[in-house]
Each structure stands twice: as C-alpha cells, then as structure tokens.
VOPAGU-2260 file (C-alpha; in pm, 1 decimal, decimal comma):
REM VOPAGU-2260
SITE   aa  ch    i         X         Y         Z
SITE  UNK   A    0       0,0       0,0       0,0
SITE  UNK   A    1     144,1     369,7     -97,0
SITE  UNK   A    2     230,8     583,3     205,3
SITE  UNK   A    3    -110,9     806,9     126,4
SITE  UNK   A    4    -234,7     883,7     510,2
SITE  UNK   A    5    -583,9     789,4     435,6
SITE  UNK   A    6    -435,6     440,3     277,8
SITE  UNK   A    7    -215,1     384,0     566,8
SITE  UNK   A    8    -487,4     483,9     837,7
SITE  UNK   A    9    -718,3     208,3     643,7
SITE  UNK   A   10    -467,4     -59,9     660,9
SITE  UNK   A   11    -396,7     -14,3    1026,9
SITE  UNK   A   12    -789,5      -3,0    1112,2
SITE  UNK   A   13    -846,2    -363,5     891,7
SITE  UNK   A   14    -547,6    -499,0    1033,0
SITE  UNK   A   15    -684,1    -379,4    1403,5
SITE  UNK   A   16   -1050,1    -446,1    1371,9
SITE  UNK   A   17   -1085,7    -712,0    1107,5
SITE  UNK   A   18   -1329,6    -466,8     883,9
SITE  UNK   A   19   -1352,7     -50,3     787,7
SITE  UNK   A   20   -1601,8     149,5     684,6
SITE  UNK   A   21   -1535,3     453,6     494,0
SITE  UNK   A   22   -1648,1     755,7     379,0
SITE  UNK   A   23   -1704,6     837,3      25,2
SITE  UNK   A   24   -1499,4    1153,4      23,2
SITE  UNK   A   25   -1195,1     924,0     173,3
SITE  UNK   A   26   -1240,3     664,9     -72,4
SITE  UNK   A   27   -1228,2     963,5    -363,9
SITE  UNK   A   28    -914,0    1022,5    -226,9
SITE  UNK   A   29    -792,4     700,7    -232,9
SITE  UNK   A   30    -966,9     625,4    -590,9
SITE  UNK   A   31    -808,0     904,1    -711,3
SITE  UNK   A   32   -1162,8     995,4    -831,6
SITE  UNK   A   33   -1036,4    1185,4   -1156,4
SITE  UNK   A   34    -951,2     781,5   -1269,3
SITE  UNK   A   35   -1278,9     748,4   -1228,1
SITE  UNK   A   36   -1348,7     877,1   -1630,5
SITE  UNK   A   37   -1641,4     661,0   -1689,9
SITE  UNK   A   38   -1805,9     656,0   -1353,2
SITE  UNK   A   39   -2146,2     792,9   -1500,2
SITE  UNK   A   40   -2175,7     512,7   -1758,3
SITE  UNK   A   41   -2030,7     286,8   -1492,6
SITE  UNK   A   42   -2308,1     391,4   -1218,8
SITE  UNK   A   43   -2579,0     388,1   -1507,4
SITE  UNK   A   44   -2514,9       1,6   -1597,1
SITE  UNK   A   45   -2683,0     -94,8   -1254,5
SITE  UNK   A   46   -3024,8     -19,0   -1494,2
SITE  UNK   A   47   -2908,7    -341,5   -1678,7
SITE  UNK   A   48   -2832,7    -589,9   -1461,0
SITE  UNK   A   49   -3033,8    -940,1   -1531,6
SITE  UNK   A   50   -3304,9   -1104,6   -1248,0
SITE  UNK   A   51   -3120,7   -1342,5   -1033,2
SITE  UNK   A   52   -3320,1   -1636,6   -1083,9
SITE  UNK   A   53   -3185,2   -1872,7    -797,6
SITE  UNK   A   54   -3267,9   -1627,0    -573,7
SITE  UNK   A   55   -3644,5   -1614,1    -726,2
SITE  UNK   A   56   -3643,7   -1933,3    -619,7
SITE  UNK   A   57   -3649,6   -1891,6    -279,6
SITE  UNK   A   58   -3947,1   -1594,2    -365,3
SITE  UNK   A   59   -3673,8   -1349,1    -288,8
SITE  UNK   A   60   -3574,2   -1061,8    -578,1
SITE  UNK   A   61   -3278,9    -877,2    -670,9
SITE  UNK   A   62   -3064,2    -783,2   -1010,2
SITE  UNK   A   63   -2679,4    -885,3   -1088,5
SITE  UNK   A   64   -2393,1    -920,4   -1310,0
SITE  UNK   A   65   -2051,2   -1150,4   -1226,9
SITE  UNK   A   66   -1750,0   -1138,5   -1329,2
SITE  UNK   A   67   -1400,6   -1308,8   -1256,2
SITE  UNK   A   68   -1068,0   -1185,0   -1259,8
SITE  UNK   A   69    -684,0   -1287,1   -1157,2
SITE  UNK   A   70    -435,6   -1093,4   -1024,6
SITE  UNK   A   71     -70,6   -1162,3    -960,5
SITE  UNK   A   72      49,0    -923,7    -652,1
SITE  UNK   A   73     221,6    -633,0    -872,9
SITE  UNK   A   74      59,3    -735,0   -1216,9
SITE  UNK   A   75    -234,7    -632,6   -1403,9
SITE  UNK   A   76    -590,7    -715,1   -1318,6
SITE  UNK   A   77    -672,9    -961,2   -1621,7
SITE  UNK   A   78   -1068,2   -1119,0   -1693,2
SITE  UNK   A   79   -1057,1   -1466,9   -1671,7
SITE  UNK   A   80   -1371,1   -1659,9   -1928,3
SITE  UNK   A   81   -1715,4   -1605,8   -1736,6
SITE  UNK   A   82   -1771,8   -1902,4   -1494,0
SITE  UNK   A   83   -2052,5   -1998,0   -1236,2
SITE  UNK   A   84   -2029,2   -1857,6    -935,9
SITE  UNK   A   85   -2013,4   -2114,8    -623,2
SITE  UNK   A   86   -1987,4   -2108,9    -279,7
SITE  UNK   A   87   -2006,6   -2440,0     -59,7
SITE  UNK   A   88   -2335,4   -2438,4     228,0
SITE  UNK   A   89   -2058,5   -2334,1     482,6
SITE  UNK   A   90   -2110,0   -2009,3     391,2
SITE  UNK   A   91   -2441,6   -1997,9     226,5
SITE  UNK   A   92   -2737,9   -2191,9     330,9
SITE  UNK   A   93   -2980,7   -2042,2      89,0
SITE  UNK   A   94   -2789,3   -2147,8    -246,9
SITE  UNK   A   95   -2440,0   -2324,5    -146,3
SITE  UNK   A   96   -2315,8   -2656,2    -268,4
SITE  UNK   A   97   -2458,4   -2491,9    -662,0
SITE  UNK   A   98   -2266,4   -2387,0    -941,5
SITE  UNK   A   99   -2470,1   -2018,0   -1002,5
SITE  UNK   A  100   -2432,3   -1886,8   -1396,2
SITE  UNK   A  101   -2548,4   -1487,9   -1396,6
SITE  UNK   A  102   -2553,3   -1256,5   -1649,1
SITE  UNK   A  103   -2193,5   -1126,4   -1703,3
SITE  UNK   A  104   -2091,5    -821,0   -1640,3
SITE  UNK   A  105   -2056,7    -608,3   -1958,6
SITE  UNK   A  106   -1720,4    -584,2   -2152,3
SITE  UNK   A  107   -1766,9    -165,7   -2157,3
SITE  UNK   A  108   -1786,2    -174,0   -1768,1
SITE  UNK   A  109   -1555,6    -466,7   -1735,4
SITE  UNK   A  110   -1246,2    -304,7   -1912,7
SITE  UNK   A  111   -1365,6      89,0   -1784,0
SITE  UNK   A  112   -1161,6     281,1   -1597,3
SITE  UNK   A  113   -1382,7     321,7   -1307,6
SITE  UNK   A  114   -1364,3     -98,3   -1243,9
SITE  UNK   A  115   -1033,0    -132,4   -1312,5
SITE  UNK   A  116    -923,3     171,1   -1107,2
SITE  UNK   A  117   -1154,7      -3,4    -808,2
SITE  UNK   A  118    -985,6    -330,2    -877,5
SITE  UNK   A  119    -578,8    -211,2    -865,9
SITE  UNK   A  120    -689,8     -63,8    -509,7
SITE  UNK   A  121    -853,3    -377,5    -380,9
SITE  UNK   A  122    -509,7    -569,6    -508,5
SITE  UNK   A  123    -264,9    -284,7    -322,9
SITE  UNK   A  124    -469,2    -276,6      -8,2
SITE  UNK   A  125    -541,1    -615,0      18,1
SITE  UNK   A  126    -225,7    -760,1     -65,2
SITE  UNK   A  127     -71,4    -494,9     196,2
SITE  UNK   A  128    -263,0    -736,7     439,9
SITE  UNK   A  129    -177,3   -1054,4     284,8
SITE  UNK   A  130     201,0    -961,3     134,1
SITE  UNK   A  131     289,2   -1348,4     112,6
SITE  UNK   A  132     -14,0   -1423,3    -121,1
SITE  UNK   A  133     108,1   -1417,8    -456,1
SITE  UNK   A  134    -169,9   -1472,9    -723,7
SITE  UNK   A  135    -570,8   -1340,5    -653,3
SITE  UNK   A  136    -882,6   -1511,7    -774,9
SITE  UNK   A  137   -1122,3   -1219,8    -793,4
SITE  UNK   A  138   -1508,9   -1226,2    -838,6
SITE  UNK   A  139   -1694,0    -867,1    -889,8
SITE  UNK   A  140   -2051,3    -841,9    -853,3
SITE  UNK   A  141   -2319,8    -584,5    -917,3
SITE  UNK   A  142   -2619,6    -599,8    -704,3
SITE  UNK   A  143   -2949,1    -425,5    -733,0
SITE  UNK   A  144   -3162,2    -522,4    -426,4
SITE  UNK   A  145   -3495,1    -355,8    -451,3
SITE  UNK   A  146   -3762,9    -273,5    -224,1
SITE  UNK   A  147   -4147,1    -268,8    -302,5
SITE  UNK   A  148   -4434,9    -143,3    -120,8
SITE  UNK   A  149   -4556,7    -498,0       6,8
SITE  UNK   A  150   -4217,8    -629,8      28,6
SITE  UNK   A  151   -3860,2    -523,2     168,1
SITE  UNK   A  152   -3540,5    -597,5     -15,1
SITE  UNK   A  153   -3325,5    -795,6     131,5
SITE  UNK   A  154   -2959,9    -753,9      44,0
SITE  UNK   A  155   -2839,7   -1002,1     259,0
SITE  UNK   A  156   -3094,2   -1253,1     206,0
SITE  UNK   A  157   -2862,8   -1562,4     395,6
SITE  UNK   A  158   -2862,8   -1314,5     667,2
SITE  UNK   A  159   -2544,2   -1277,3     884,3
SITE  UNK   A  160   -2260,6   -1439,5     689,3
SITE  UNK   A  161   -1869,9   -1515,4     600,0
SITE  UNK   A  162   -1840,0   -1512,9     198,8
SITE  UNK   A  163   -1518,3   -1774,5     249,7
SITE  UNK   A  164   -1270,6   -1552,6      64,9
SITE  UNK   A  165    -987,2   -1338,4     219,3
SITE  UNK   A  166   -1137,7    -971,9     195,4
SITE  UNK   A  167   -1479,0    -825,2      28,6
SITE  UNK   A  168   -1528,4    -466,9     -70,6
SITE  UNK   A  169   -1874,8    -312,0     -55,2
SITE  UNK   A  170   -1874,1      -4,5    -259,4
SITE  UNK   A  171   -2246,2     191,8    -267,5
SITE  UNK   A  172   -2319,6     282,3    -631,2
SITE  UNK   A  173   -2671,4     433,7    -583,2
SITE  UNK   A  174   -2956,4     424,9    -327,4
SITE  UNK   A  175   -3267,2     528,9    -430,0
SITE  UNK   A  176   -3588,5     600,4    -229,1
SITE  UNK   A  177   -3494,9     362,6      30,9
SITE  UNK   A  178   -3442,2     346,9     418,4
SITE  UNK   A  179   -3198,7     129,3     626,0
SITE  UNK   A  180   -2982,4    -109,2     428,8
SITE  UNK   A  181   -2752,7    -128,1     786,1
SITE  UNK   A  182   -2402,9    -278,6     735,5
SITE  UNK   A  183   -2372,0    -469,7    1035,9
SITE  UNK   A  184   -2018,8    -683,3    1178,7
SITE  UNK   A  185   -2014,4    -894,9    1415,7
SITE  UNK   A  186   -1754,5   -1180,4    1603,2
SITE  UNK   A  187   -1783,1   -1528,2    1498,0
SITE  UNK   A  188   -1986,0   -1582,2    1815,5
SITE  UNK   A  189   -2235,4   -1334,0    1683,1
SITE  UNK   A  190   -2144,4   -1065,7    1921,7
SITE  UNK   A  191   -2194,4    -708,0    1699,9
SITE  UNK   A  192   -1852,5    -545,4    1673,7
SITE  UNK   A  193   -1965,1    -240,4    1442,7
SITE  UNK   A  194   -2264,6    -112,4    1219,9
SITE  UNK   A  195   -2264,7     190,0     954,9
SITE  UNK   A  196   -2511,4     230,7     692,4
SITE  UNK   A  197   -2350,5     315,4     320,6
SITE  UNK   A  198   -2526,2     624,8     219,5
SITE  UNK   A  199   -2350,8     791,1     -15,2
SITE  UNK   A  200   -2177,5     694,1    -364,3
SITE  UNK   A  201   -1866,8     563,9    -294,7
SITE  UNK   A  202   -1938,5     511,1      84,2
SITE  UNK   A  203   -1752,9     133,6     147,4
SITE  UNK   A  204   -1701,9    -111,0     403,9
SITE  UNK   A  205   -1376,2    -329,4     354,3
SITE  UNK   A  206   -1380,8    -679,5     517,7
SITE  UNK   A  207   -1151,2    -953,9     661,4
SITE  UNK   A  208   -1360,8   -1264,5     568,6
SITE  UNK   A  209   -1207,8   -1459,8     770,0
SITE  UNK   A  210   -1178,7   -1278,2    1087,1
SITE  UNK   A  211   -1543,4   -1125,7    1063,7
SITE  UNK   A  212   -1929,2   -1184,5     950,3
SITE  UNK   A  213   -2145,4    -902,5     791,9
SITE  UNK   A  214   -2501,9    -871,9     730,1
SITE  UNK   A  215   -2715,9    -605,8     607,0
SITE  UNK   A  216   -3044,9    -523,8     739,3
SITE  UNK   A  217   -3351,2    -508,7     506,7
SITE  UNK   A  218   -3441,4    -199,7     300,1
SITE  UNK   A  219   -3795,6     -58,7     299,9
SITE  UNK   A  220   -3912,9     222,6      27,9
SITE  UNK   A  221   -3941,2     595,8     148,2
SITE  UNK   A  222   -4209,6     709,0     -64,5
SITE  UNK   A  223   -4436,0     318,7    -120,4
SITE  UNK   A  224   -4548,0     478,9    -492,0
SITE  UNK   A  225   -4182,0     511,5    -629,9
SITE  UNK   A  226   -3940,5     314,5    -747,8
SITE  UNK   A  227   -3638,5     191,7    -523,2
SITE  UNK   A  228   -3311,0      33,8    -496,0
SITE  UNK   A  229   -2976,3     -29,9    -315,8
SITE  UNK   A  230   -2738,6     -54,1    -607,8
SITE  UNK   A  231   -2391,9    -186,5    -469,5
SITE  UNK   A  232   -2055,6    -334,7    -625,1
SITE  UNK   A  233   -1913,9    -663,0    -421,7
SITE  UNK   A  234   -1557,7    -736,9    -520,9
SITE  UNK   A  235   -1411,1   -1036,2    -319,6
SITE  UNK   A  236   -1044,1   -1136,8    -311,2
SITE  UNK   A  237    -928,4   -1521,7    -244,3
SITE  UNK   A  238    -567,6   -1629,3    -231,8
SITE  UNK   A  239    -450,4   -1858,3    -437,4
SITE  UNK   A  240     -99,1   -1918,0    -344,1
C-alpha cells in the first residue's frame, strides 16, 4: 500500500478491527476519483443488470452481473472466461453446494476505468494485508436489491454471513428512495462489533472474511409509490498461493 495517510490509516484499522467502513470523500481520495473517467456510464449500468433467478427461487428478488478476474500481486488485473459462481453451504445456506451462472458483467464496464481503477486498489490494499499471497482469484458483482411497497429488499438474504474468501469490498453505487440497508459486523460468536449504513456513492465497508461476519439489514421504500433500490458493487479477493 502507498504511504497516502488515508491508505495507511485504512490498513492499520483492517489490520486492528478485522473490517472498515469509509467515507465516500476518503475513498475519492484514495480512488483518485479523476480515474474514475467513466463513472457515469459505470453507475448507469446498474439499470441493466439481469433477475437473479436462484434467488427467485427462494421468492426473494434482486438484479446482478458476475465477473471473474486474476491478479498476480504487482501485475495487471486480467478477466478470466465467465464461470458460475459457487460457494459451498458453509457459507451460504440459501444457495451453497450450486454452481450459479449470472448474467456477465458487460465488456464496456468490465475493461472501464472506473472498475479497473476499483480493482488495482482492492489488489494494493489487500495484498498490503496478505504480502505473502502471490496470485488473486477475484469475483466482482453488481447488485441491485430492490424494495417494493408490500415487500422489503433484502440484500443479505442468507442473513449474517462469512463469503469464504480473504477480503470483500462493498462499494455503494446508488440508493434510491430507500431506508436502512444497515451494514452490520459482528464476532464469529455473533457478538456485533460495528454497524454503519452506506449512504452515499462511494461510501464502502472493507472486510476480513475470515476474521469477521457481515449482514445487512432489510431496506424498505421511502415514498411506497416510487421506485427503489440499493445498487452496490461486491468485489471479493481469495488467495490462491
């Protein structure tokens, strides 16, 4: 990680506490938000994302895109060919032990400066923490939980959870008409250690999977005629060597 104050204040809080939350105008700073060229086009392909249908299963709702990556510690952030998305029912009871295919995430946003910029940060500040780990497997998500009038969105619909990788970013693209949405952390004996709601664009929360859970509470619409949404970006890290 560079010797920026804000980067080396972030670094010491993750290593301290096991998770940060931080402010959009710090994480401008640490974007270096004039990187950031496409960021309106970026923010405006949350209007495309594709019904998750394994979730409809369950009679739960929400929009996404996937997309996998690999890193090598110094090297450039290179798309790997789209590929399900699995995690074992360790870490999620709701849809674990499946191989999940979504929609992937579009080659414009993909290769933009805005996702790229987001994912050379996530490999310097995570691989600060982890400076042994040579090569990154790297999933990014975009998530569009929404809330209706007879029905709150859930954005965390497997509730309080590890997502068994190394470290998650939670960036907030958008929120939209919408109360709570609660980022909350707790101890692996489910004692709360922290809670901050993202409420800005480019408010995050930066997580040590294995050290912490996270949840987020339910989001219910301000104004019950109107559309609204919680529009996020998930990008998890997972050491491969």
């Amino acid at each position: 990680m560079t010797s920026h104050p804000d980067s080396t204040a972030l670094h010491t809080r993750l290593q301290r506490d096991g998770f940060a939350f931080v402010t959009a105008d710090i994480m401008r700073s640490l974007l270096q938000a004039p990187m950031l060229a496409d960021w309106p086009a970026f923010a405006a392909s949350w209007d495309d994302l594709a019904p998750d249908s394994y979730l409809a299963a369950s009679g739960r709702h929400r929009r996404r895109r996937h997309a996998t990556f690999a890193a090598d510690a110094d090297g450039e952030v290179r798309r790997q060919p789209h590929q399900p998305h699995y995690q074992s029912l360790q870490y999620n009871h709701l849809q674990g032990d499946i191989q999940r295919w979504f929609e992937p995430v579009l080659p414009t946003i993909a290769d933009g400066a805005s996702l790229r910029r987001i994912l050379d940060f996530c490999r310097d500040c995570f691989g600060a923490l982890a400076p042994a780990t040579r090569h990154w497997h790297i999933e990014v998500h975009q998530f569009r939980i929404e809330a209706r009038a007879d029905e709150a969105g859930e954005p965390t619909p497997e509730g309080v959870h590890r997502d068994g990788v190394d470290y998650v970013l939670v960036l907030l693209i958008d929120r939209t008409n919408i109360e709570s949405g609660t980022t909350t952390i707790h101890a692996h004996d489910g004692s709360l250690l922290g809670s901050f709601t993202l409420t800005h664009a480019l408010d995050a929360a930066l997580v040590d999977d294995a050290r912490v859970f996270h949840g987020v509470t339910a989001v219910t619409p301000l104004d019950p005629a109107q559309p609204a949404h919680r529009d996020v970006l998930v990008v998890t890290f997972k050491a491969l060597t």
